[in-house]
C-alpha positions as CSV (number, residue, x, y, z in Angstrom):
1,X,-24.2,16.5,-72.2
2,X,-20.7,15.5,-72.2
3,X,-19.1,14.8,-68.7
4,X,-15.8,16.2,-70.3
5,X,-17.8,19.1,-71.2
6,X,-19.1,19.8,-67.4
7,X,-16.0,18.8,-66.0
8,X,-14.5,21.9,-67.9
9,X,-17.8,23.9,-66.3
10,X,-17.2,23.0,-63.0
11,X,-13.3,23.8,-63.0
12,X,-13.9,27.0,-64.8
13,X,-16.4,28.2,-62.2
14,X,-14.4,26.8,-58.8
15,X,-10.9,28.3,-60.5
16,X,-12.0,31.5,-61.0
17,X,-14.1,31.6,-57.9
18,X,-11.3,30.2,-55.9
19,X,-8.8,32.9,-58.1
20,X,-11.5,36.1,-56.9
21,X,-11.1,34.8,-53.0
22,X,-7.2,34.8,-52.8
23,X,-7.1,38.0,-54.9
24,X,-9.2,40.1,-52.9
25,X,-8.0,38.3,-49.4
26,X,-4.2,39.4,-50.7
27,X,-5.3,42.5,-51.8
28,X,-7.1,43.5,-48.4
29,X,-4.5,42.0,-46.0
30,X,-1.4,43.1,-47.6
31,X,-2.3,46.7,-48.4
32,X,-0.7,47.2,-44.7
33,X,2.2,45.2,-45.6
34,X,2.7,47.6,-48.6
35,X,2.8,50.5,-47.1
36,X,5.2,49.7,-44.6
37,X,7.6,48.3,-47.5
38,X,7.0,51.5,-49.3
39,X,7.4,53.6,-45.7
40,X,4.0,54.4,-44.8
41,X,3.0,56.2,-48.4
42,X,-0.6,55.1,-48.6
43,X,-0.8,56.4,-52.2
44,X,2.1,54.3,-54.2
45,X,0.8,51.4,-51.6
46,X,-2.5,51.3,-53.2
47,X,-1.3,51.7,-56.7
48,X,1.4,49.1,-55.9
49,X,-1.3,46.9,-54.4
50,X,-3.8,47.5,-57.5
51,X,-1.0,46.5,-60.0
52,X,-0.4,43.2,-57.9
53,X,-4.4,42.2,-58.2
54,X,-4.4,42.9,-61.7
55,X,-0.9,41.3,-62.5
56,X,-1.9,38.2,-59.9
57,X,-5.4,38.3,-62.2
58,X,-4.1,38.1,-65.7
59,X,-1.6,35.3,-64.5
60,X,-3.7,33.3,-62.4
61,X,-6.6,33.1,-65.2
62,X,-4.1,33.0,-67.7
63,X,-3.0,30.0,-66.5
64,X,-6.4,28.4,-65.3
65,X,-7.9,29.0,-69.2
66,X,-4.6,27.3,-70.3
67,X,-4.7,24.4,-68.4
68,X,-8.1,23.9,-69.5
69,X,-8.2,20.9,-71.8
70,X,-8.8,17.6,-70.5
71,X,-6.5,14.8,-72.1
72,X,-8.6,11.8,-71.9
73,X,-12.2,12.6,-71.9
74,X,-14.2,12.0,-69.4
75,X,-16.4,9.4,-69.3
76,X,-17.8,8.7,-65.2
77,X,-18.6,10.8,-62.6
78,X,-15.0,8.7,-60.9
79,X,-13.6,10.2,-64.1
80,X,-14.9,13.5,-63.6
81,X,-13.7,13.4,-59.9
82,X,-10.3,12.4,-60.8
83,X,-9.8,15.1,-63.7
84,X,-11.0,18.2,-61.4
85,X,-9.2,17.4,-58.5
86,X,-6.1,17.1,-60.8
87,X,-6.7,20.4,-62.8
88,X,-7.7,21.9,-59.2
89,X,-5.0,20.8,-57.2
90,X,-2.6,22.1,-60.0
91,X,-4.1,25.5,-59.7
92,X,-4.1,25.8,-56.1
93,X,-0.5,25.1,-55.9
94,X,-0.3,27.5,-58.6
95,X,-1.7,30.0,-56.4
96,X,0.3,29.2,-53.7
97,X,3.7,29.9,-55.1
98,X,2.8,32.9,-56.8
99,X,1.7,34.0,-53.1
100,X,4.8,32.9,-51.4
101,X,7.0,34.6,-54.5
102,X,5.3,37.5,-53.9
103,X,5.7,37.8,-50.1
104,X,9.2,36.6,-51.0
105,X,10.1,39.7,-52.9
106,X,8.0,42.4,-50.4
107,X,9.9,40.8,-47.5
108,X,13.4,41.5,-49.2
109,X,12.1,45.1,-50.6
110,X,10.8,45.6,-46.6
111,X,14.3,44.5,-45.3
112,X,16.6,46.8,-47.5
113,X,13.9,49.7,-46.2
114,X,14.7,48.9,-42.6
115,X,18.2,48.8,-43.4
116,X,18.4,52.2,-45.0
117,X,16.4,53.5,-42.3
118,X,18.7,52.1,-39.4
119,X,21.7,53.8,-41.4
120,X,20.6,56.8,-41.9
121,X,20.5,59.2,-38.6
122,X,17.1,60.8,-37.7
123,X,18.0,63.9,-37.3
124,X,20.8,65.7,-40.1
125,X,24.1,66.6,-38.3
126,X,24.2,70.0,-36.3
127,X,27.0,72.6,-37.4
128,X,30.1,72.3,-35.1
129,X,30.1,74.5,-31.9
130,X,32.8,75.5,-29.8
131,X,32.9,74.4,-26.4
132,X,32.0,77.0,-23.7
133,X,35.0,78.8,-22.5
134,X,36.6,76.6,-19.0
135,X,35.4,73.2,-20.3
């Protein structure tokens, strides 16, 4: 067999497995994150959470089948080295600025939250009363 042709094996298979982990790690971990963006509705959190995984999914493996094909072919196991820790390396980064663009905009979405919520009073204003008679 072709060492081009396991070199795309190997990448496939560490890509997607390394694409499940942070999916399901993000998903898990920032479910609470969600919901206090969304203030504490544990509903739209999960549905807002679902939609990231799948979204983070189609990208990430969108990308990773993309960025498949090898330009030289591979020809030693140096070669085959070289190539997946290239195509690897690419993806991870990959990964990691879709995760920090993604905390990015919940942060922002979490801040304007707290700001409404500091602005608006807890409790509605009370009709007017009079003051007691000799105050």
């Amino acid at each position: 067999m072709d060492l081009t042709v396991v070199a795309y094996v190997i990448y496939l298979l560490i890509s997607v497995a390394l694409t499940v982990w942070v999916a399901r790690t993000l998903s898990s971990n920032g479910r609470i994150f969600l919901a206090d963006v969304l203030k504490g509705d544990e509903k739209l959190a999960d549905a807002v959470n679902h939609l990231l995984v799948v979204g983070f999914y189609l990208v990430n493996l969108g990308f990773v089948t993309l960025y498949l094909k090898a330009a030289d072919t591979v020809t030693t196991a140096r070669g085959l080295f070289e190539a997946l820790s290239v195509k690897l390396g690419v993806v991870l980064l990959v990964l990691g600025v879709m995760h920090l663009g993604n905390v990015y905009v919940l942060n922002k979405m979490r801040r304007r939250g707290l700001l409404e919520r500091h602005q608006t009073p807890p409790v509605p204003p009370q009709a007017w009363t009079t003051p007691a008679p000799g105050m």
